[in-house]
PyMOL Python script that loads the backbone (N, CA, C, O; Angstrom):
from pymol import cmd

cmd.read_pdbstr("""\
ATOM      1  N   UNK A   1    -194.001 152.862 -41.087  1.00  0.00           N
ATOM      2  CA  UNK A   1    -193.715 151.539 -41.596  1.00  0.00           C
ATOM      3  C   UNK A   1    -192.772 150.840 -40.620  1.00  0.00           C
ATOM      4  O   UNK A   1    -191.865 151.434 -40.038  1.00  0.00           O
ATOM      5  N   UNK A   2    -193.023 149.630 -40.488  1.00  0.00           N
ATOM      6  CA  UNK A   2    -192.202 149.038 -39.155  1.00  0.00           C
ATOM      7  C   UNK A   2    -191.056 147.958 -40.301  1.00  0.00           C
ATOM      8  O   UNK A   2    -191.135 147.405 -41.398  1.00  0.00           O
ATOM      9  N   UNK A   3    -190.150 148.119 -39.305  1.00  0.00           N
ATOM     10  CA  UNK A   3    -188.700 147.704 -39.931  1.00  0.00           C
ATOM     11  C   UNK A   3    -189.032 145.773 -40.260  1.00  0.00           C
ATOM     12  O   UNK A   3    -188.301 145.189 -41.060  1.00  0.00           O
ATOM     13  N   UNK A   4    -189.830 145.243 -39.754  1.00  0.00           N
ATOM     14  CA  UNK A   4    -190.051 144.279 -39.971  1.00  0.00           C
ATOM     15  C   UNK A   4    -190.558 143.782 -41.726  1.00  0.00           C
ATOM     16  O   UNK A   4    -190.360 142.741 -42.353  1.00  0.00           O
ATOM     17  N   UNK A   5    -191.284 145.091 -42.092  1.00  0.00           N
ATOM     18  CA  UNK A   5    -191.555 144.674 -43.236  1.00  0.00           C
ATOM     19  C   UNK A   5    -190.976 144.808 -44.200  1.00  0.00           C
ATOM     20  O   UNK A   5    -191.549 144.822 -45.290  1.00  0.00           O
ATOM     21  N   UNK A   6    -189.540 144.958 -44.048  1.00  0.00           N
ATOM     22  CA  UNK A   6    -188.655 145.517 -45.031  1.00  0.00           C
ATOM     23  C   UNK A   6    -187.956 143.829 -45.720  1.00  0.00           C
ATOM     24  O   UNK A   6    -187.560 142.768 -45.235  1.00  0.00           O
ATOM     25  N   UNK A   7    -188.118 144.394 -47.016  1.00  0.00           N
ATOM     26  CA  UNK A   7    -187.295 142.735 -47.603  1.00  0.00           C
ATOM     27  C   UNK A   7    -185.665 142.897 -47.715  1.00  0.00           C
ATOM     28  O   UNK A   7    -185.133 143.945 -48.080  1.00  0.00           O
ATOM     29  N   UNK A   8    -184.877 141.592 -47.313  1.00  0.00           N
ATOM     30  CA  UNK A   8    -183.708 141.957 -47.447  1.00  0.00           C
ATOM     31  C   UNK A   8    -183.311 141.219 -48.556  1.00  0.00           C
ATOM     32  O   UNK A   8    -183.936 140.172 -48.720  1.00  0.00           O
ATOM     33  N   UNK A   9    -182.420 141.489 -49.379  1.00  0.00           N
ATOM     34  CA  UNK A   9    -181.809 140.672 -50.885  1.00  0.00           C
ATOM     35  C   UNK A   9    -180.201 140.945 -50.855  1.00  0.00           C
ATOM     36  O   UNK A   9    -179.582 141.541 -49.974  1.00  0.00           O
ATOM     37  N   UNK A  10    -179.859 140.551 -51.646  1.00  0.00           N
ATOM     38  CA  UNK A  10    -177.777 140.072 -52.171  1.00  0.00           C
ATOM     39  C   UNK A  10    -178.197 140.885 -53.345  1.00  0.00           C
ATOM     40  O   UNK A  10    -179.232 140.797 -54.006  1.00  0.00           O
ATOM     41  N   UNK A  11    -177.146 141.728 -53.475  1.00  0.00           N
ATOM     42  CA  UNK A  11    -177.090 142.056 -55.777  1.00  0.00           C
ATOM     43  C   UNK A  11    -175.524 142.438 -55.187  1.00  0.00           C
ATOM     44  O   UNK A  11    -174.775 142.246 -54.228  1.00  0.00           O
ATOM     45  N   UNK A  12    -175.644 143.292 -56.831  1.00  0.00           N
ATOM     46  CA  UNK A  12    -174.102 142.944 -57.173  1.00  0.00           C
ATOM     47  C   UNK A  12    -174.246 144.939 -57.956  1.00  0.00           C
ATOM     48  O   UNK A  12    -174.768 145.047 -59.065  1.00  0.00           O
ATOM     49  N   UNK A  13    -173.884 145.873 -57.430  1.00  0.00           N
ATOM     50  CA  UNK A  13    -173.180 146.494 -57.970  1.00  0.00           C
ATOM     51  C   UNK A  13    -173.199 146.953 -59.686  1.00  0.00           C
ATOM     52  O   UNK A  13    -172.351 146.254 -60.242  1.00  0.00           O
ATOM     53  N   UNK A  14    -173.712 147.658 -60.446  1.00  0.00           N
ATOM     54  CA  UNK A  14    -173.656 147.209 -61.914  1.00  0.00           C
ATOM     55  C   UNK A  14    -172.950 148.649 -62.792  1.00  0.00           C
ATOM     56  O   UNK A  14    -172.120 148.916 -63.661  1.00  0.00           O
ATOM     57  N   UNK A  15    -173.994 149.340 -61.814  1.00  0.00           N
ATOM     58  CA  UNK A  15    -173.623 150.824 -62.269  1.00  0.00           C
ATOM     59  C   UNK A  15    -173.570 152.027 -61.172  1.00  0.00           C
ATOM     60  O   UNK A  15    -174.525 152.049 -60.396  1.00  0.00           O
ATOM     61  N   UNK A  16    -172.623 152.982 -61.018  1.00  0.00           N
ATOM     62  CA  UNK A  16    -172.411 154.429 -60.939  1.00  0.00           C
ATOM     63  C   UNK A  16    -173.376 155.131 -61.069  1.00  0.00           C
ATOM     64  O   UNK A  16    -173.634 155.244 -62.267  1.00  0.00           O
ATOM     65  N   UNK A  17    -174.102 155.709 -60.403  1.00  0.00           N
ATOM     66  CA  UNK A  17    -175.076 157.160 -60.905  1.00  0.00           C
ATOM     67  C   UNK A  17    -174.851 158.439 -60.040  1.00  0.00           C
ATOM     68  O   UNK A  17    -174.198 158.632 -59.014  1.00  0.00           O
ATOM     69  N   UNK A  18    -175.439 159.049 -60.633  1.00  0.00           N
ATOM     70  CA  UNK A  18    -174.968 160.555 -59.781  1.00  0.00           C
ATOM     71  C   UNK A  18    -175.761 161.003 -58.357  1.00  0.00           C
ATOM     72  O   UNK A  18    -176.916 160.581 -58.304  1.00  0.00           O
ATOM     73  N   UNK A  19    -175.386 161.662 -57.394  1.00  0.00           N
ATOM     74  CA  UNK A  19    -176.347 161.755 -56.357  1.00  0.00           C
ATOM     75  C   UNK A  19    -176.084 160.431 -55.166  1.00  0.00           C
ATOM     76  O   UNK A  19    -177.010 159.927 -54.530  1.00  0.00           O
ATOM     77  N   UNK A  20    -175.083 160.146 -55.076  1.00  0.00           N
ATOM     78  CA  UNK A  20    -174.945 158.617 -54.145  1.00  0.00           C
ATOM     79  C   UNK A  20    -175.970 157.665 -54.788  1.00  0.00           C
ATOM     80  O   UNK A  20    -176.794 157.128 -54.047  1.00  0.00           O
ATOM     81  N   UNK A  21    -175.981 157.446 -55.945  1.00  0.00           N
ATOM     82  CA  UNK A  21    -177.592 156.287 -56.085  1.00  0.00           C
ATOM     83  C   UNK A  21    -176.878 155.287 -57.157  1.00  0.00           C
ATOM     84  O   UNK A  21    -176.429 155.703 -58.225  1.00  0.00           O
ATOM     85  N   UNK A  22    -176.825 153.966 -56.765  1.00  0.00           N
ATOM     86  CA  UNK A  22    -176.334 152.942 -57.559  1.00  0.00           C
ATOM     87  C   UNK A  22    -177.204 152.041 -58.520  1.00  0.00           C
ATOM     88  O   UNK A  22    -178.365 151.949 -58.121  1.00  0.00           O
ATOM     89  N   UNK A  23    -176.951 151.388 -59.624  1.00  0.00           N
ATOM     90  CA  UNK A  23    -177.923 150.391 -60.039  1.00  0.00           C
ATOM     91  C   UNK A  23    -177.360 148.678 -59.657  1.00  0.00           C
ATOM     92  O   UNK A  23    -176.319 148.079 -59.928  1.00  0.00           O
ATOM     93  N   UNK A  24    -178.411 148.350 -59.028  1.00  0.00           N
ATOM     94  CA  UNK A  24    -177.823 146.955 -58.683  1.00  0.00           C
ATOM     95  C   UNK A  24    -178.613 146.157 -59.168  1.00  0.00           C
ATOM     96  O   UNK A  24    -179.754 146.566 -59.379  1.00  0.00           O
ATOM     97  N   UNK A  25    -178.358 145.129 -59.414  1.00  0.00           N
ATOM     98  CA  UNK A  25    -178.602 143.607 -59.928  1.00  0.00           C
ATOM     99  C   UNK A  25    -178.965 142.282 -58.983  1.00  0.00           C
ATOM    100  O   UNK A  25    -178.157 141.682 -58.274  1.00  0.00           O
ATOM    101  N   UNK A  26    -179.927 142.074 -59.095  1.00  0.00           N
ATOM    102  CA  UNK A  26    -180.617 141.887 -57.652  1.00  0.00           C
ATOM    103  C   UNK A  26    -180.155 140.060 -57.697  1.00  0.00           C
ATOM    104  O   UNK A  26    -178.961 140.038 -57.994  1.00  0.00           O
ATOM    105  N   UNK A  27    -180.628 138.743 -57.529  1.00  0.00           N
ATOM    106  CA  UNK A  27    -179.921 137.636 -56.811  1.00  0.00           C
ATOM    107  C   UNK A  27    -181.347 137.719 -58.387  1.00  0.00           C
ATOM    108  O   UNK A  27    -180.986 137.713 -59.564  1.00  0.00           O
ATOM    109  N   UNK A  28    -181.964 137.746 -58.210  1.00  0.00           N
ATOM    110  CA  UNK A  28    -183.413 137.279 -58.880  1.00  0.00           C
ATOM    111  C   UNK A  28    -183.304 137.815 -60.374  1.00  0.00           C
ATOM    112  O   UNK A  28    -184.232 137.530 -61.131  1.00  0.00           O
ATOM    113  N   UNK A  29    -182.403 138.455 -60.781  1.00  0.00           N
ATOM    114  CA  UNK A  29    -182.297 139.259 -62.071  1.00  0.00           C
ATOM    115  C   UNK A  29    -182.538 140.916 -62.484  1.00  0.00           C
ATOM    116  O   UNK A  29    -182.203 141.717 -63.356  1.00  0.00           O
ATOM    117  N   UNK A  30    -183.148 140.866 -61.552  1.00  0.00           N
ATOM    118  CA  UNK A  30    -183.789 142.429 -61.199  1.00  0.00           C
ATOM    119  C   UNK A  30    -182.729 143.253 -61.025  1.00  0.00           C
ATOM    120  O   UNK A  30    -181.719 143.017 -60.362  1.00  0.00           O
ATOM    121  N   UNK A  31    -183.134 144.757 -61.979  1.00  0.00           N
ATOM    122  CA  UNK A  31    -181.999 145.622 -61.454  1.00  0.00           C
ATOM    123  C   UNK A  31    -182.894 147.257 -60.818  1.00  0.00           C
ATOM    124  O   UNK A  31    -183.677 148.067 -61.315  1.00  0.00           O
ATOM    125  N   UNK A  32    -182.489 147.151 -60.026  1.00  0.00           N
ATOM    126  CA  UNK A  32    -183.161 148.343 -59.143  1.00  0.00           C
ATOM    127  C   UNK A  32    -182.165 149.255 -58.853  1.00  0.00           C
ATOM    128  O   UNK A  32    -180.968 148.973 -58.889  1.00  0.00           O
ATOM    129  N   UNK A  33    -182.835 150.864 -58.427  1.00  0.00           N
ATOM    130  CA  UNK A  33    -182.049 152.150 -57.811  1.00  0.00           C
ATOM    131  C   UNK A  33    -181.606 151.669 -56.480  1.00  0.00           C
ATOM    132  O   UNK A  33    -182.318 150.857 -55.889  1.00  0.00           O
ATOM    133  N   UNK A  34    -180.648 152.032 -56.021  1.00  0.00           N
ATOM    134  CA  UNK A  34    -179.962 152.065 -54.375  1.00  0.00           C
ATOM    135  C   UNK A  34    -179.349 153.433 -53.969  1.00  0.00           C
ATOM    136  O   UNK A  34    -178.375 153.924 -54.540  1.00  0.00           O
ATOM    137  N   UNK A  35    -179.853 153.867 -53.175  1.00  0.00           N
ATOM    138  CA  UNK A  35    -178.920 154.215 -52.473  1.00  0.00           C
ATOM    139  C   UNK A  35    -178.297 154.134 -51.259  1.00  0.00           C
ATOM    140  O   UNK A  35    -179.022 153.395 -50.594  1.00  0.00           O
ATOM    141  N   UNK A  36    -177.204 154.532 -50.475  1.00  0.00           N
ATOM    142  CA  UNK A  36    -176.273 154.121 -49.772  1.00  0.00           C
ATOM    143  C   UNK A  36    -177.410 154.475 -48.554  1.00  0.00           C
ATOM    144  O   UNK A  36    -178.492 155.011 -48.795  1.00  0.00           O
ATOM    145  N   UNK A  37    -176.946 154.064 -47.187  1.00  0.00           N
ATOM    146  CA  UNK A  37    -177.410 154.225 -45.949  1.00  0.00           C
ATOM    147  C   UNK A  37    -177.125 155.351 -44.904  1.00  0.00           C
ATOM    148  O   UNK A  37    -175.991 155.830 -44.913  1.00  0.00           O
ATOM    149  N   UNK A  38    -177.739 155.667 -44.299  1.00  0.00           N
ATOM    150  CA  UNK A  38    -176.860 156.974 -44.037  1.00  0.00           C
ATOM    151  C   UNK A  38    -175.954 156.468 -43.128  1.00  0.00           C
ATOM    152  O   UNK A  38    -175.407 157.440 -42.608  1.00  0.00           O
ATOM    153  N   UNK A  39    -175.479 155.353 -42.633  1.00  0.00           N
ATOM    154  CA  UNK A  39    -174.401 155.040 -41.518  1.00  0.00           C
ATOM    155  C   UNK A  39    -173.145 154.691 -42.462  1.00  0.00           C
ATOM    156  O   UNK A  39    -171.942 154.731 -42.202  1.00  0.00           O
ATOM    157  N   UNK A  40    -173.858 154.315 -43.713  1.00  0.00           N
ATOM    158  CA  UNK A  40    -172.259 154.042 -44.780  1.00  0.00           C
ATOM    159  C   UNK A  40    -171.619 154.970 -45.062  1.00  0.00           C
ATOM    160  O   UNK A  40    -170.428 155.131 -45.329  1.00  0.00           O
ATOM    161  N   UNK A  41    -172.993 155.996 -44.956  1.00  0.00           N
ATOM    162  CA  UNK A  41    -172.400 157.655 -45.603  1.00  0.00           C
ATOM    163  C   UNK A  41    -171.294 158.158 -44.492  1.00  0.00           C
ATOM    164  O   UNK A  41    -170.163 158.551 -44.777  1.00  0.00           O
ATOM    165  N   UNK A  42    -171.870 158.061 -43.119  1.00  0.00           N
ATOM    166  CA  UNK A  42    -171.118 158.803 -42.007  1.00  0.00           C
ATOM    167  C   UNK A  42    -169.799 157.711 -41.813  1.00  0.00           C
ATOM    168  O   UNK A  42    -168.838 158.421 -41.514  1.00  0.00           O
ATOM    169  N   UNK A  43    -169.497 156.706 -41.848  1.00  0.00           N
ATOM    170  CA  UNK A  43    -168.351 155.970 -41.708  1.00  0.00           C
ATOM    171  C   UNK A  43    -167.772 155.700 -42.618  1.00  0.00           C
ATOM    172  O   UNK A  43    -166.977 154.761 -42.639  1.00  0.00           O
ATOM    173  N   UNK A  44    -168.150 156.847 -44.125  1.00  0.00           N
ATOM    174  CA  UNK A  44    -167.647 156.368 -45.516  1.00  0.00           C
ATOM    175  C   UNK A  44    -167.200 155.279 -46.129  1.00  0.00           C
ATOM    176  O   UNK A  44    -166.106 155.047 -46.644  1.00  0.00           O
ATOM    177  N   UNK A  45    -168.284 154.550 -46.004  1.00  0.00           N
ATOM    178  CA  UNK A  45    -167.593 152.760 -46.725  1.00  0.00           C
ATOM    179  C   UNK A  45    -168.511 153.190 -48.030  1.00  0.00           C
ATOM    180  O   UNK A  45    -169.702 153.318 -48.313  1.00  0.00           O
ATOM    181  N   UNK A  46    -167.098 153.345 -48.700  1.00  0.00           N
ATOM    182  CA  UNK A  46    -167.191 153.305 -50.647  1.00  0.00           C
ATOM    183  C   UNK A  46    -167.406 151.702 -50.978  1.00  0.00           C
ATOM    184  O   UNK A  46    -166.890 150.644 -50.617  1.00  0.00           O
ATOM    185  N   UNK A  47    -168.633 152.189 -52.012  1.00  0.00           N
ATOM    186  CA  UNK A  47    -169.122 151.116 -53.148  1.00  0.00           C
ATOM    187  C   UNK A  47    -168.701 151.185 -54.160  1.00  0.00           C
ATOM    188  O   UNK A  47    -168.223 152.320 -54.153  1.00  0.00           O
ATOM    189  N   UNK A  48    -168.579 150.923 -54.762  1.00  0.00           N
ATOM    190  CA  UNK A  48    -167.928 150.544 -56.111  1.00  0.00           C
ATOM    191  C   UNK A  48    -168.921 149.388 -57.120  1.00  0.00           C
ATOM    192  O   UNK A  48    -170.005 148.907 -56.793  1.00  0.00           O
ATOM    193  N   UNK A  49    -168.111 149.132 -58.489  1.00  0.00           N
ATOM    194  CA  UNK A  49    -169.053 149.124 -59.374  1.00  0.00           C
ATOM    195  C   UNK A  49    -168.384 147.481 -59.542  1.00  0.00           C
ATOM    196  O   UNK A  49    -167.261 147.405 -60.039  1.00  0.00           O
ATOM    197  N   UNK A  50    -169.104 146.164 -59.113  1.00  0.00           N
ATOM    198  CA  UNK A  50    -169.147 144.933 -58.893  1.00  0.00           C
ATOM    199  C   UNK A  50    -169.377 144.136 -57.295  1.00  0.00           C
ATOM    200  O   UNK A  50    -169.558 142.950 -57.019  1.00  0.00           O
ATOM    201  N   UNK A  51    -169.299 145.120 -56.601  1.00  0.00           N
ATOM    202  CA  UNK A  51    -169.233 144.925 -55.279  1.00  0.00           C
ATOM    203  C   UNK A  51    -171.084 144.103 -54.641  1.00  0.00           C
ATOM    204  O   UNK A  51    -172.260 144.445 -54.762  1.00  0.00           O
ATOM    205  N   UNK A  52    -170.337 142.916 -53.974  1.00  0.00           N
ATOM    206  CA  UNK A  52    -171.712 142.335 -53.197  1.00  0.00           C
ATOM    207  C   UNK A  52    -172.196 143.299 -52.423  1.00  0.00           C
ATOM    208  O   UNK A  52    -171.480 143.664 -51.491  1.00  0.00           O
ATOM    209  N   UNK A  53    -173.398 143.887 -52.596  1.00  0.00           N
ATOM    210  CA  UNK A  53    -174.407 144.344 -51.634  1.00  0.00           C
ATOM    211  C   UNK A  53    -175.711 143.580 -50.764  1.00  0.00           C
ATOM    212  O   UNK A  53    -176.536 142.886 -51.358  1.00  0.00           O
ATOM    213  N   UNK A  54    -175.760 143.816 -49.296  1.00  0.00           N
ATOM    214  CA  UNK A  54    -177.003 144.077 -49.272  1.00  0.00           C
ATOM    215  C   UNK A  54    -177.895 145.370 -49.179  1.00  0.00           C
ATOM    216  O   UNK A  54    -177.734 146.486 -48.686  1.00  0.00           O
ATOM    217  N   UNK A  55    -179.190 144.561 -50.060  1.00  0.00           N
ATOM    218  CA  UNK A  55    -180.024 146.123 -50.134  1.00  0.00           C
ATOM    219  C   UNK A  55    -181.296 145.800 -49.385  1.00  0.00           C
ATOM    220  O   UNK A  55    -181.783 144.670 -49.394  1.00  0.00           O
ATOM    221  N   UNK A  56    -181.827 146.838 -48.728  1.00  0.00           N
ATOM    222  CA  UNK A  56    -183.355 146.591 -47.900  1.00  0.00           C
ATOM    223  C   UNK A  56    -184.599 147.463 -48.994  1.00  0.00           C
ATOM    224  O   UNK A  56    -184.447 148.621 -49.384  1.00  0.00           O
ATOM    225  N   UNK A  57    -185.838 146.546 -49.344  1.00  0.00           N
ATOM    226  CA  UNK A  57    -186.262 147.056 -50.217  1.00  0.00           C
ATOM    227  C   UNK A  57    -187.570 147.031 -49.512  1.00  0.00           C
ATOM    228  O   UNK A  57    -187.621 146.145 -48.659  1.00  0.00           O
ATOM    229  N   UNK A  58    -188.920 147.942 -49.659  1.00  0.00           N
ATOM    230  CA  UNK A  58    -189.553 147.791 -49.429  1.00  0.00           C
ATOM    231  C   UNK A  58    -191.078 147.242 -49.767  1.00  0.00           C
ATOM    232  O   UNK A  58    -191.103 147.228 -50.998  1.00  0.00           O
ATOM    233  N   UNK A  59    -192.149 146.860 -49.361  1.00  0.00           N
ATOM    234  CA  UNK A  59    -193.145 145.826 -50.721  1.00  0.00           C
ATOM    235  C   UNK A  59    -193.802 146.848 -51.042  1.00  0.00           C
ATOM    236  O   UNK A  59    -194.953 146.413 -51.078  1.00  0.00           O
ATOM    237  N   UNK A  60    -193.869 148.555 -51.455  1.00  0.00           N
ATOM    238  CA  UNK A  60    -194.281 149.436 -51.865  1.00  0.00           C
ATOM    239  C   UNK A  60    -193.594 149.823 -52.623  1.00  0.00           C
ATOM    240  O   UNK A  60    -194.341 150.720 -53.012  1.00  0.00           O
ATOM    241  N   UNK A  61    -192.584 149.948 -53.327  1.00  0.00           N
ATOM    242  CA  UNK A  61    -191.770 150.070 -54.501  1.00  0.00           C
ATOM    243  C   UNK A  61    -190.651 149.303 -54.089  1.00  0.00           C
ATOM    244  O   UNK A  61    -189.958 149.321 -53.071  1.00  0.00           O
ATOM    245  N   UNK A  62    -190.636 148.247 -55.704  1.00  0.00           N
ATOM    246  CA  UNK A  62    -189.372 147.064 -55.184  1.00  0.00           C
ATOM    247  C   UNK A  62    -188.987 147.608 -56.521  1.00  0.00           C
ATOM    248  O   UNK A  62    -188.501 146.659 -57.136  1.00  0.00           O
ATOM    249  N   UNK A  63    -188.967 148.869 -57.398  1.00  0.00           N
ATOM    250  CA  UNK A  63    -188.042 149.317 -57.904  1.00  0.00           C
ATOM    251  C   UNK A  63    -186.649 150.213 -56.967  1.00  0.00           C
ATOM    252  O   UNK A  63    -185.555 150.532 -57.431  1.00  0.00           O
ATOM    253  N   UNK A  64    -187.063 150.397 -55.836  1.00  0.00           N
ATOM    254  CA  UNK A  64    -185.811 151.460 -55.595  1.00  0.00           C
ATOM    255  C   UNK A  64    -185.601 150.403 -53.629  1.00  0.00           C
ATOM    256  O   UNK A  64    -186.347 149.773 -52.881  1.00  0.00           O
ATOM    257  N   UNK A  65    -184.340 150.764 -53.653  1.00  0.00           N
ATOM    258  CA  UNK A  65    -184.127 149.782 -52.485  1.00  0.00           C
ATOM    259  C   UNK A  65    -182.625 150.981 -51.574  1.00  0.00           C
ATOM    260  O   UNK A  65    -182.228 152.063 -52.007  1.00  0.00           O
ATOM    261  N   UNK A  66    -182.166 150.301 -50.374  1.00  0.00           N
ATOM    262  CA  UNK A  66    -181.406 151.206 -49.486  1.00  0.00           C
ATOM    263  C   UNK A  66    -180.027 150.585 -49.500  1.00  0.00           C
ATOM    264  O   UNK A  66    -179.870 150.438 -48.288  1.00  0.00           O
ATOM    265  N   UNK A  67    -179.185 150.232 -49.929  1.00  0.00           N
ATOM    266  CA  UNK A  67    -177.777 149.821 -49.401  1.00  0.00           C
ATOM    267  C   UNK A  67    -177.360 149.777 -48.091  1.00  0.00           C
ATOM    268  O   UNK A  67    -176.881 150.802 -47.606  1.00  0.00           O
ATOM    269  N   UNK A  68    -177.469 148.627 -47.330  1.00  0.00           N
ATOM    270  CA  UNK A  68    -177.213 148.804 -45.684  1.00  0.00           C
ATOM    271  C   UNK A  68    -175.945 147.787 -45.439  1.00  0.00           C
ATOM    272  O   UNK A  68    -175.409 147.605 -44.346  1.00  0.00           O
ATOM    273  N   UNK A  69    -175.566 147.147 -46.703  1.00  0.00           N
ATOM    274  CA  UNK A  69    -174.034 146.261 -46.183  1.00  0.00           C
ATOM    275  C   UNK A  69    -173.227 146.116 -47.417  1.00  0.00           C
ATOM    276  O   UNK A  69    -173.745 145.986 -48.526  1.00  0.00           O
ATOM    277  N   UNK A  70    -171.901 146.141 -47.196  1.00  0.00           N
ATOM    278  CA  UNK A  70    -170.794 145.650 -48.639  1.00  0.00           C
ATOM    279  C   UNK A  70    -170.355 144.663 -47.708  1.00  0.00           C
ATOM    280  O   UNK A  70    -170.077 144.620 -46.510  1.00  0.00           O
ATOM    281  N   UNK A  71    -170.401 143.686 -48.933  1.00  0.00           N
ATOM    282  CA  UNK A  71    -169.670 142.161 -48.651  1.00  0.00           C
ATOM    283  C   UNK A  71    -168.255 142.161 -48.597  1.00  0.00           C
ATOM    284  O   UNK A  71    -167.864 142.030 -49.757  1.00  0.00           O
ATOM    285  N   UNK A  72    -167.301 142.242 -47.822  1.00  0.00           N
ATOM    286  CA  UNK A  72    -165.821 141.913 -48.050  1.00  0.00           C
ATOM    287  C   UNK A  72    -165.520 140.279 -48.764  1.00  0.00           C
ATOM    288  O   UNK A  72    -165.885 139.217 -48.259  1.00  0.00           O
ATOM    289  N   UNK A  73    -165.007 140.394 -49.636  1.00  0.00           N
ATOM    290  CA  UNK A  73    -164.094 139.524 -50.712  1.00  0.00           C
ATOM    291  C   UNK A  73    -163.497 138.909 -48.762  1.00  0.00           C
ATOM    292  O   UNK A  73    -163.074 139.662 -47.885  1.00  0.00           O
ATOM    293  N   UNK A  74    -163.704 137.275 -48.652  1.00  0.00           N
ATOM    294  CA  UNK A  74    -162.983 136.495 -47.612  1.00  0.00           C
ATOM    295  C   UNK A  74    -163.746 136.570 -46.524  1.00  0.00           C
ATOM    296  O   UNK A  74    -163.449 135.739 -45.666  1.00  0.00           O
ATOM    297  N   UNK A  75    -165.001 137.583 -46.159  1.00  0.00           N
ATOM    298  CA  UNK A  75    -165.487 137.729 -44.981  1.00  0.00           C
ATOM    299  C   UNK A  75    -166.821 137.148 -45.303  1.00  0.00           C
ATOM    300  O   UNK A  75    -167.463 136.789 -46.290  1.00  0.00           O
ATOM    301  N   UNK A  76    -166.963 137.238 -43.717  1.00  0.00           N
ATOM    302  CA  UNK A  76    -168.609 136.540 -43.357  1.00  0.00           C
ATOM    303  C   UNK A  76    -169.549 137.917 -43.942  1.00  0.00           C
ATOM    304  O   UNK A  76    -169.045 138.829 -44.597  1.00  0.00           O
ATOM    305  N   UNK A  77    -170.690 137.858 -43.636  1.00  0.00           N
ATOM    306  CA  UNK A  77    -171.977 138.830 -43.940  1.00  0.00           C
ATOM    307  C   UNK A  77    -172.337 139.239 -42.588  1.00  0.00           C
ATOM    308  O   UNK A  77    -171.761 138.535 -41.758  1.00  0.00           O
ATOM    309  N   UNK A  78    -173.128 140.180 -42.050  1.00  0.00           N
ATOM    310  CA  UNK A  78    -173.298 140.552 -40.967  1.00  0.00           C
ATOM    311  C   UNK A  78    -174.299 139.405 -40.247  1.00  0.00           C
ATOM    312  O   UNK A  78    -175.017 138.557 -40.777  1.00  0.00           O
ATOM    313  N   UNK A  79    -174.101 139.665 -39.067  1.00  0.00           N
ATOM    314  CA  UNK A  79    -174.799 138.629 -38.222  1.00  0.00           C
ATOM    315  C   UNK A  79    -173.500 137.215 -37.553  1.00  0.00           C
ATOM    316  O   UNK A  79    -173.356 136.712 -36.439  1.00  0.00           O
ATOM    317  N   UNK A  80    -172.635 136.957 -39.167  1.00  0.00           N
ATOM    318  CA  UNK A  80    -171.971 135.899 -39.333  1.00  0.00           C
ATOM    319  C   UNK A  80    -170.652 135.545 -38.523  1.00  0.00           C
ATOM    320  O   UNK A  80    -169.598 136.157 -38.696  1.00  0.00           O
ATOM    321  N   UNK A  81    -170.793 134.598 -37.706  1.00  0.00           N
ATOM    322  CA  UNK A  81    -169.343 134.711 -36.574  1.00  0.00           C
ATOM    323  C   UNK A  81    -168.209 133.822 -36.531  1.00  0.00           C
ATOM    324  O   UNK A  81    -167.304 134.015 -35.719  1.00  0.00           O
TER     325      UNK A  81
END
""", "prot")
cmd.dss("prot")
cmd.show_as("cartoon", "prot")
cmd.util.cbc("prot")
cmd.orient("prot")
């Protein structure tokens, strides 16, 4: 699968689950599985339960999606300069 076809979305954090896997709340209403990325894992940036995410989801199950950014409270989003 080429990285191009991956959808990117904003949610929000809703719930805790066990196994690194979060429930988030998608911009659209939707609440889908996440889990973390493995570069969040290796540089340990903790999520928490309200926190802006982005998640990369794919158009083969848009129930379960990847956590690849936390929004800092005052900061830009990636890309943003």
């Amino acid at each position: 699968m080429a990285k191009e076809e991956l959808l990117e979305m904003r949610g929000q954090v809703v719930e805790l689950l066990p196994n690194a896997m979060f429930r988030v709340r998608l911009e659209n209403d939707h609440e889908i599985l996440g889990h973390t990325a493995g570069k969040m894992r290796k540089n340990r940036i903790r999520v928490l339960v309200g926190d802006e995410v982005l998640v990369e989801l794919t158009p083969y199950d848009l129930t379960k999606g990847r956590i690849t950014y936390r929004f800092m409270p005052g900061r830009g989003g990636p890309g943003s300069y």
